[in-house]
C-alpha positions, -999 to +999 in steps of 0.1 A: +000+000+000+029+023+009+043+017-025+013+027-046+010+056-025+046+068-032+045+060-069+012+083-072+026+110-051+059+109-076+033+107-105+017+136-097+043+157-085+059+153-118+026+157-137+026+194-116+062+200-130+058+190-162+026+210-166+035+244-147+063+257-172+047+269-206+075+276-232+074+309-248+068+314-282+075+342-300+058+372-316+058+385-347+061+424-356+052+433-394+050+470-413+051+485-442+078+514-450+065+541-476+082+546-501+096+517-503+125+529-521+138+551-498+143+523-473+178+505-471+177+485-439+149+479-408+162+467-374+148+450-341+167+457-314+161+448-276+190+449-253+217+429-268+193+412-293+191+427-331+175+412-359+170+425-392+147+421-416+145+414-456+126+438-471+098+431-499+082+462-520+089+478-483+071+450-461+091+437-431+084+408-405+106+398-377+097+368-351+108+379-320+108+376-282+081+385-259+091+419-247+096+457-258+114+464-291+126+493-306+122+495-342+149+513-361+146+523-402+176+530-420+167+556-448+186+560-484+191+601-490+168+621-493+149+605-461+152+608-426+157+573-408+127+566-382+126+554-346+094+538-333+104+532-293+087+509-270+075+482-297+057+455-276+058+419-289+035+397-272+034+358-265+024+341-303+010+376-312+016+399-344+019+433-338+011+452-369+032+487-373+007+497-404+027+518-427+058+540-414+063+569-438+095+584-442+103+620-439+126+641-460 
């Protein structure tokens, strides 16, 4: 009896390990740079971390970590490069920029 009751308490004390740690997965942030010729690069940086990201007809997507970004756009002359700050990427979420137009 002792021994069925020591292999359920080590079942289920496993089971409560096994189950209380949910992996994270990342998040996804997406934009669109206007005009898109007048962008040469577009960054992700958080800490230590950058990313950055291929570029089509000015679209961008990054996958990233849960946490606050900031999202840096290297400009070709005539245009101004563009900062957004504070870029929050959430669990398995997309966070959608919309369009980032570029200043001369």
């Amino acid at each position: 009896m002792k021994k069925v009751f020591m292999v359920l308490a080590v079942s289920a004390i496993t089971a409560t390990g096994l189950f209380s740690f949910r992996p994270t997965v990342d998040g996804n942030v997406i934009g669109k740079v206007v005009p898109p010729e007048g962008v040469e690069k577009v960054w992700a940086i958080n800490g230590s971390d950058s990313l950055e990201a291929q570029l089509i007809d000015g679209g961008f997507s990054f996958s990233v970590k849960p946490g606050t970004w900031k999202i840096v756009v290297d400009a070709k002359e005539p245009f101004k490069d563009a900062v957004l700050e504070n870029v929050e990427a959430k669990d398995g979420e997309n966070t959608d920029l919309g369009e980032i137009t570029l200043q001369q």
